[in-house]
Structures are given as structure tokens and as C-alpha cells.
C-alpha positions as CSV (number, residue, x, y, z in Angstrom):
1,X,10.1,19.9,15.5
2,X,10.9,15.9,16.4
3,X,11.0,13.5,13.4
4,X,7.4,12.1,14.2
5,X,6.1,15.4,14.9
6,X,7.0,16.5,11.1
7,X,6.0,12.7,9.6
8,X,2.9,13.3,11.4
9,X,2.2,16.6,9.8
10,X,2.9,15.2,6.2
11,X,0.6,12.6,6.5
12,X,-1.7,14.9,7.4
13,X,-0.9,17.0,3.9
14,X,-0.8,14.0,2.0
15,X,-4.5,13.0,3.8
16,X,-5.7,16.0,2.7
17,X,-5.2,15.1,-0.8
18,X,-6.5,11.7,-0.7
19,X,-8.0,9.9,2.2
20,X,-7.1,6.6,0.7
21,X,-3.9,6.4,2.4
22,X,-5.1,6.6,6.3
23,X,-4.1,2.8,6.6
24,X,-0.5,3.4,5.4
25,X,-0.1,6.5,7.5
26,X,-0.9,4.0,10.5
27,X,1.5,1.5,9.7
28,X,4.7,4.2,8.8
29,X,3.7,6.3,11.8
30,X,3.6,3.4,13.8
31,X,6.8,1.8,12.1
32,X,8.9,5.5,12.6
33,X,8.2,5.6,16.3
34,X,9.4,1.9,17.1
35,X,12.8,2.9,14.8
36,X,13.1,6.3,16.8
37,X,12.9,4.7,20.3
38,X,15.4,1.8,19.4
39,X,17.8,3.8,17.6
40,X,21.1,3.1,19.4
41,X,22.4,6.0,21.5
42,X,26.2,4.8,20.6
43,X,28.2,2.5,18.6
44,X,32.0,1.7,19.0
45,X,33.9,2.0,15.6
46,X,34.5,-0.8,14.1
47,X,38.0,-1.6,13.6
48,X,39.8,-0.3,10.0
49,X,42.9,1.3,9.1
50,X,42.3,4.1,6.6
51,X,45.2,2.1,4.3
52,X,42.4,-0.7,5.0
53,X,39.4,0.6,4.0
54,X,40.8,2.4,0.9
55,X,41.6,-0.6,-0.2
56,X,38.2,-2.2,0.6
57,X,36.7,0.4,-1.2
58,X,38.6,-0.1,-4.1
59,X,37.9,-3.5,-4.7
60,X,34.0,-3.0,-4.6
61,X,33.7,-4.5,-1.3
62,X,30.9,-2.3,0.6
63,X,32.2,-1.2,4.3
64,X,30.2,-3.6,6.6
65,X,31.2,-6.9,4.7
66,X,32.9,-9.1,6.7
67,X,32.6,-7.0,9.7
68,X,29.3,-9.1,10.5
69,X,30.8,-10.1,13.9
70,X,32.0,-6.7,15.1
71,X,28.1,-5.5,14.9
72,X,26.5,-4.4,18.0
73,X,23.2,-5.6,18.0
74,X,22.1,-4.2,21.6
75,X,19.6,-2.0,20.1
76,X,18.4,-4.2,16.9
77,X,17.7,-7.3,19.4
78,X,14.9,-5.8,21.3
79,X,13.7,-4.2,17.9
80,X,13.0,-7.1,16.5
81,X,10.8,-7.8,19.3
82,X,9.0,-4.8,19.4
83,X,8.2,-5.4,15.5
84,X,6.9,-8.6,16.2
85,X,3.8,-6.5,17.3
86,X,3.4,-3.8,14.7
87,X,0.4,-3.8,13.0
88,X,2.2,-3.5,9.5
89,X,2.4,-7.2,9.6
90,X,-1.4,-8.0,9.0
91,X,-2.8,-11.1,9.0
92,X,1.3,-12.5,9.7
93,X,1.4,-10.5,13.4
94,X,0.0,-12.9,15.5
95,X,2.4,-15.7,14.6
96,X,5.4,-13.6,15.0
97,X,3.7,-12.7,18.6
98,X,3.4,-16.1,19.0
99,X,7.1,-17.0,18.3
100,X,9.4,-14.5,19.8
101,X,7.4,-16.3,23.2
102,X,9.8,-18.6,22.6
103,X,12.9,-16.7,21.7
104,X,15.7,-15.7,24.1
105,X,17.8,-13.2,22.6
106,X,20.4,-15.0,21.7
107,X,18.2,-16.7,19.6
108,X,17.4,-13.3,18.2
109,X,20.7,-12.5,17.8
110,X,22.0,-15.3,15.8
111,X,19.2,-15.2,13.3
112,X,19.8,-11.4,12.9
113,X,23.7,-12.1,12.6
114,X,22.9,-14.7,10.4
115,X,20.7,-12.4,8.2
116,X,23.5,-9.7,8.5
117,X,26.2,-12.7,6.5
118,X,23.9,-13.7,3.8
119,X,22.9,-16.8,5.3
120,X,19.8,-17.3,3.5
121,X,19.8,-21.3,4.9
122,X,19.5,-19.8,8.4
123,X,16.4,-17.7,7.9
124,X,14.7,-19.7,5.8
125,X,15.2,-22.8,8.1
126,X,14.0,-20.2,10.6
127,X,11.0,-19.1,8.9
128,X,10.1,-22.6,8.3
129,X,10.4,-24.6,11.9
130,X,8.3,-21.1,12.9
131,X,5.5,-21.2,10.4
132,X,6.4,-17.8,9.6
133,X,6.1,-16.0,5.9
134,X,9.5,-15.5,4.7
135,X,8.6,-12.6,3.0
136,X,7.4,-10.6,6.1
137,X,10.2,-12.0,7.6
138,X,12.6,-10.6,5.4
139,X,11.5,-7.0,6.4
140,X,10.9,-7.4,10.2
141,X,14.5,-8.3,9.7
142,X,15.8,-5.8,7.6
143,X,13.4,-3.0,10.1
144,X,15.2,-4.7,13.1
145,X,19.0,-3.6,11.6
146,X,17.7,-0.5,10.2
147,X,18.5,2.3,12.8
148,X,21.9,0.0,13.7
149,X,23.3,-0.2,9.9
150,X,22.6,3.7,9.8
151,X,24.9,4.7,12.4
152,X,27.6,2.3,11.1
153,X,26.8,3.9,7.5
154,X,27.7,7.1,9.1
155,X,31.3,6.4,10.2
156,X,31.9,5.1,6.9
157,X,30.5,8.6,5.4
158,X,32.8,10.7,8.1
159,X,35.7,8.8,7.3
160,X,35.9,11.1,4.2
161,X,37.5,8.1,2.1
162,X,34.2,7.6,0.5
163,X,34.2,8.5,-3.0
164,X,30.5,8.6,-4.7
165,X,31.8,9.8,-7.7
166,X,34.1,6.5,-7.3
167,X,31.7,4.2,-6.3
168,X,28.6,4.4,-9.0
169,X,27.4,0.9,-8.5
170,X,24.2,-0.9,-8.1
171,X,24.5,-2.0,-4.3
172,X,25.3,-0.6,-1.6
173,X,28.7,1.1,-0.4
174,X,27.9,0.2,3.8
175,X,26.2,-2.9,3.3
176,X,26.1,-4.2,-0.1
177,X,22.0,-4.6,-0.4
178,X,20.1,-3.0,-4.1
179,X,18.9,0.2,-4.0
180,X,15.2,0.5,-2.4
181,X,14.4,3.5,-4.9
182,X,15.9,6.6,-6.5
183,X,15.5,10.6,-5.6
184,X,16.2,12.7,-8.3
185,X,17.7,16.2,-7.5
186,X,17.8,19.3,-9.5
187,X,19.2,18.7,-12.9
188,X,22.5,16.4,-11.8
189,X,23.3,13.8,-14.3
190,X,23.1,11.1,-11.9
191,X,20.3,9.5,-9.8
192,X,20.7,8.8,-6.0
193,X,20.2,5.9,-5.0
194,X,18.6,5.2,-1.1
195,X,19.3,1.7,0.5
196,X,16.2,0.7,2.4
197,X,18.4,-1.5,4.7
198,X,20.6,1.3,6.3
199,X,19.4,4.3,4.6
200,X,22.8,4.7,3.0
201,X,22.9,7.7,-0.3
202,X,25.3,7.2,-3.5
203,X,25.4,8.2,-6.8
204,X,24.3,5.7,-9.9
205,X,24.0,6.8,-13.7
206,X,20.8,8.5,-14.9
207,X,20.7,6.0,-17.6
208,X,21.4,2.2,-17.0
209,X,20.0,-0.4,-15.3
210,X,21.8,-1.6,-12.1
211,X,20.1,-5.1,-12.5
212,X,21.9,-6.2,-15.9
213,X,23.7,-3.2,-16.5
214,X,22.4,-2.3,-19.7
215,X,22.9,1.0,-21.2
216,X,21.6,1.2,-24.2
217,X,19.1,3.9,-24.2
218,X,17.0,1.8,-27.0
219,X,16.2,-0.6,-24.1
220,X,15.6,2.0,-21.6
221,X,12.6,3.8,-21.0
222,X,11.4,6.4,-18.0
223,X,7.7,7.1,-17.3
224,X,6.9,10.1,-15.6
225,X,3.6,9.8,-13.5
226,X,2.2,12.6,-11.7
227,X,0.3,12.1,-8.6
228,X,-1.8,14.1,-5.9
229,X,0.9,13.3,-3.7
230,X,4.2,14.5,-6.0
231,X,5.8,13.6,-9.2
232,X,7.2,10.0,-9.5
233,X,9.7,8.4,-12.6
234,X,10.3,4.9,-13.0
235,X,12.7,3.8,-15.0
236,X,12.4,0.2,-16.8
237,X,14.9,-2.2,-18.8
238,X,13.6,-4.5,-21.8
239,X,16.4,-6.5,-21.2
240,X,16.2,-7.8,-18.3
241,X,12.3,-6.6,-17.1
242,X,13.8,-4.5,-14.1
243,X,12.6,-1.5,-12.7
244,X,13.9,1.3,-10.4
245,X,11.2,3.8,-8.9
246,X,12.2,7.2,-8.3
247,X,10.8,10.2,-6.8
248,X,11.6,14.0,-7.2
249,X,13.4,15.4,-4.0
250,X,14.7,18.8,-3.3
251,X,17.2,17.5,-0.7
252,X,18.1,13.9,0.4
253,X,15.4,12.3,2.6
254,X,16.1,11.5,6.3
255,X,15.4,7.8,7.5
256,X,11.7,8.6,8.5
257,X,11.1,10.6,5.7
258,X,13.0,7.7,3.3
259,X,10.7,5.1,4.7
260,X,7.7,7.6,3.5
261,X,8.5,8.0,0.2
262,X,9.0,4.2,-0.3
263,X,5.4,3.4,1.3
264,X,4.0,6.2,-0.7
265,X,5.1,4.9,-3.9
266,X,3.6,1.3,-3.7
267,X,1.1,1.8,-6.2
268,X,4.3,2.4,-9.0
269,X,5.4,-0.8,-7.8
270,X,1.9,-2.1,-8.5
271,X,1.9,-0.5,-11.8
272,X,5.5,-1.3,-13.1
273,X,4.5,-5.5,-11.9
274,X,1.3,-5.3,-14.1
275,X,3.4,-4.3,-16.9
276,X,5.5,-7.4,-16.5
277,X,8.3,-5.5,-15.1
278,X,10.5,-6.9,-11.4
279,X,11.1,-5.1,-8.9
280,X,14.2,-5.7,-6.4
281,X,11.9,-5.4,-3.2
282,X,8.4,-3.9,-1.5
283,X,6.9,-3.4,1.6
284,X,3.8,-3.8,-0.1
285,X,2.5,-7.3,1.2
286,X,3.3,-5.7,4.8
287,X,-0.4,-3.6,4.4
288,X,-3.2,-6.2,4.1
């Protein structure tokens, strides 16, 4: 069975259960087929030593930082197009239709190479001579790179100098963004954290906060909510307000199925910012 055959059919389990969540399905299903038909067929390796990477890895520094240039961007390009029609952008959609008119794709490219350095001047300078909500822009972005960043991931991953029991920090080992949420397997002692930029899986401490790294236990606390649709943790800090969201998995998601389980557990973000607690990011604002 094909990725969107099987997304498909979970929606239609999770529909079953509650009929509330017919607009999300839209937008995911929607959302997974634009990913699946720009995922790139190919990417050349990007140049590292294994002396040169160990290193890297070593210091902290996640694999795709300062390799921004080396990134192929054939597939993310025309993405970013595509996206600029998907109806996950609500009331926002017509003004990115309305913008990528007047786009060529270098255009494109720079403001995606841009958003792949950090450059938060470029995009918002962007956002703003385009009229366009940074917010939404931030994820039609981060969508565009998604497919792209997850085959680069994956020759960091075969390499076999990755070390997760090493690594146990709060960003990213391929491209350095937070963790997008948490799937908690079995009874390991660690959490797993899922980046929501290039889909990337790595270890983090059960207890601690990656925000302020906090781990006194006094200061931590872990609600356990249980849903018609499966059962959900999120763990909150008093120290700094932060919250992770977490979700119990038998085996590590694929992308589609990653992308699921982060639109399927908007309403703990809603619940954990009515408590007064911050989350690092949500496609919630996408559905309107």
C-alpha cells in the first residue's frame, strides 16, 4: 500500500471516531500528496570527510550547517509553488497565489537559501514588500525544504558516525531546528524527538526541558490525556513556561505519518497555550 493510500485509510479510522476532523484530513491529505510528488528522486552527497564530520558532530554543530550552499533545491523550488495553492493556507492562499505571479525561481531560490542560513532579515523583508503573513510563511517555507532536508538527513543517518546516544540535545542533529513533538516508545528512558523541518529522529531525556534545560523534577510536570484518537503526554516546565507534546508510538512515524500526528495533536497545543504554557511551533493558524 502507497503512503497516501495508508494516510487515507487512517483518516478514515480517525473519522470514524470523530467527524470533527474532516477539515484537517483535507488539508494533511492534500499537504502529503504535494510532499510525495516533489520529493526529489536524487541528491549528490554533499561533500565531508568522515575525519570532518566527526568532528562536526562533536562540537554540536548539526550536519547541514554551513552546507547551505551545497543544497540542491531543484525539487523544493517548484514546491514552494505548488504550496502557494494549498488550501491549508486559508484566508492567506490567495495572496501567496497572487505573489509567486511575480516570482522567477531564482527569486524562490534565494528566499529559500536564505531561510535555509537563518537569515531572518531576508524573509521578513520578504514577507513584508509581499503583504504576506510571516507566520504562514514560515511553514510554506519549512513544507517547501521538507522532502529535500529528509534525504540529506538520510546520508547523515547512513554514514553510521551518528551517535544518538551522543547527541541528546534539544535541536536538531541534520539541521539544527527544535523538536516539532516527541513519540514515546515502549518503556526506553528517553523520548524521541521528531524535527518537523526534515523529519530527522534522536534521542532527548525523559525528564528535562530542552527550552532552558531544567531538570529538576520539582519544576517538571507530564499530563497524560487520553483521546478518541490515541493517548497523548505533554510535558511542561515552570521555569521557563515551555512545553513539549508527545504522543505514544509503537515504531517511529514515517514523514506522512509524522506530519499526522503533529496536525492531530493541535488541540494539546491549544490546551498547554491556555494554561499559559509556549510552545516552540504549530501548524495550527494554517486551518482557518
Amino acid at each position: 500500500m502507497g503512503q497516501i493510500e495508508a494516510v487515507k485509510k487512517m483518516w478514515q479510522r480517525t473519522l470514524e471516531k470523530n467527524k470533527q476532523y474532516k477539515p484537517v484530513m483535507k488539508v494533511h491529505v492534500e499537504l502529503v500528496e504535494m510532499l510525495e510528488m516533489h520529493t526529489p528522486s536524487h541528491l549528490p552527497q554533499l561533500s565531508f570527510t568522515e575525519t570532518e564530520l566527526a568532528g562536526k558532530l562533536g562540537q554540536g554543530i548539526p550536519f547541514l550547517e554551513g552546507k547551505e550552499k551545497e543544497i540542491d533545491l531543484t525539487s523544493a523550488a517548484p514546491l514552494f509553488v505548488a504550496l502557494t495553492k494549498w488550501s491549508g493556507l486559508g484566508k492567506a492562499k490567495s495572496a501567496f497565489k497572487s505573489t509567486v505571479k511575480h516570482l522567477s525561481e531564482q527569486d524562490i531560490r534565494d528566499l529559500l537559501r536564505g531561510w535555509l542560513k537563518g537569515d531572518e532579515a531576508q524573509v521578513t523583508h520578504f514577507a513584508s514588500r509581499h503583504q504576506l503573513p510571516i507566520d504562514v510563511l514560515h511553514i510554506v517555507l519549512r513544507y517547501s525544504l521538507l522532502p529535500t532536508l529528509q534525504q540529506y538527513g538520510q546520508q547523515l543517518f547512513d554514514s553510521g558516525l551518528f551517535d544518538e546516544e551522543f547527541w541528546m540535545k534539544p535541536y536538531c542533529p541534520v539541521c539544527g531546528d527544535r523538536q516539532g513533538l516527541a513519540e514515546f516508545r515502549g518503556d526506553e528512558r528517553f523520548r524521541h524527538f521528531r524535527c518537523l523541518s526534515c523529519a530527522a529522529d534522536w534521542k532527548y531525556w525523559r525528564i528535562g526541558c530542552p527550552y532552558c534545560d531544567n531538570r529538576n523534577h520539582e519544576q517538571l510536570s507530564s499530563w497524560f490525556i487520553q483521546e478518541e484518537t490515541g493517548h497523548y503526554q505533554l510535558d511542561v516546565c515552570e521555569r521557563c513556561h515551555g512545553y513539549v507534546k508527545g504522543i505514544n508510538k509503537i515504531e517511529r512515524s514515517s514523514l506522512p505519518f509524522l506530519i499526522f500526528d503533529d496536525f492531530i495533536t493541535m488541540s494539546l497545543d491549544l490546551f498547554a497555550q491556555e494554561k499559559g504554557y509556549h510552545p516552540y511551533g504549530t501548524t495550527q493558524q494554517l486551518i482557518q
